[in-house]
N, C-alpha and C positions, 0 to 999 in steps of 0.2 A: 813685289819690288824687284825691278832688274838690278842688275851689280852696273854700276857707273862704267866701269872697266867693258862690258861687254854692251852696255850703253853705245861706248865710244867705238869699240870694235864694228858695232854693226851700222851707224853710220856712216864710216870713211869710206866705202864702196860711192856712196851719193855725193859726197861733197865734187866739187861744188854743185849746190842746187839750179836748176835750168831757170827754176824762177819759184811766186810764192805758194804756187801751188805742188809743186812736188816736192815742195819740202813740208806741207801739210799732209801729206798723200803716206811719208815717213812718217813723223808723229802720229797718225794718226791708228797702227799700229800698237801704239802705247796709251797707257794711264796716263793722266797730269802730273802722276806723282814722279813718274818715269820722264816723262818731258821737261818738268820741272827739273831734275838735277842735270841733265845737257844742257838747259839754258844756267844754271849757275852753274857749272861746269867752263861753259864759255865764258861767259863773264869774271871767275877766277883767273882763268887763265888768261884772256888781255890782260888783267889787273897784274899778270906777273910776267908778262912775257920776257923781260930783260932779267929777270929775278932767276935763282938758284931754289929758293925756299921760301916760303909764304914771308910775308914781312911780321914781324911780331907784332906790330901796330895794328894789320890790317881786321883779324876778327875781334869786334867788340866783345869787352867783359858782358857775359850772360851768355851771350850767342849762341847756338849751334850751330858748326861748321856742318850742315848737312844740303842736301839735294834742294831744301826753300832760302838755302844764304841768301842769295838775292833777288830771290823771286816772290818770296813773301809766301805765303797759302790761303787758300781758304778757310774762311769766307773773307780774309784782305788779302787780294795779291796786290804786292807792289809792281809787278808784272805779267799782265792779265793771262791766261792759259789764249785766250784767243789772239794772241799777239806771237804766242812762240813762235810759227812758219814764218812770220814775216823776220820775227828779230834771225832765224836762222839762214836767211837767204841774204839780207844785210850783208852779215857779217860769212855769207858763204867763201869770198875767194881767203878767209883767213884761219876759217874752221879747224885745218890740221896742227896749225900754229897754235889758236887757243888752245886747242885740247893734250897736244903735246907737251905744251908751257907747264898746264892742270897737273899733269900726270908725271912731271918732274918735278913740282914745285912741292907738291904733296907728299911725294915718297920720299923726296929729299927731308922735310918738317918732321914725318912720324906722323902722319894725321892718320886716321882709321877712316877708311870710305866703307866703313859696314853700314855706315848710316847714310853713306848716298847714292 
């Protein structure tokens, strides 16, 4: 399991993606478990990008705030592993903005990314 943090470190060199295949060409590099917290990584941080500190509404009672928040796992993704290149080329020209948002919004909360 990679550290989220250096996740994000060694993606910013690519951003933005040429298109959806060099950003599979990245991924592919990593486990799903490791792809999986960049894509709820990104997704956090749209979800907060005007935000200071995760919203207290936003993780449901039970949940784990970890690297499947929004992408679900195996054997259900709610986010197929084969879909990550595309959703990260999507969302490439905003990439540093997600993840910048992520990594303010979380240190700001006190969340523990040991688990993403």
């Amino acid at each position: 399991m990679t550290n989220i943090t250096d996740l994000i470190n060694s993606i910013s060199p690519y951003i933005p993606f040429r298109n959806e295949e060099s950003a599979k060409e990245f991924l592919d590099q990593y486990d799903n478990d490791d792809q999986a917290a960049l894509i709820s990584a990104l997704y956090i941080g749209r979800d907060h990008i005007h935000d200071s500190i995760i919203r207290s509404d936003y993780v449901p009672n039970g949940w784990a705030f970890d690297r499947y928040f929004t992408t679900g796992r195996a054997p259900k993704w709610d986010i197929s592993p084969a879909d990550f290149a595309k959703k990260l080329y999507e969302k490439s020209s905003n990439l540093h903005m997600y993840y910048t948002s992520f990594v303010r919004c979380t240190k700001a909360s006190n969340y523990s990314l040991s688990n993403f």
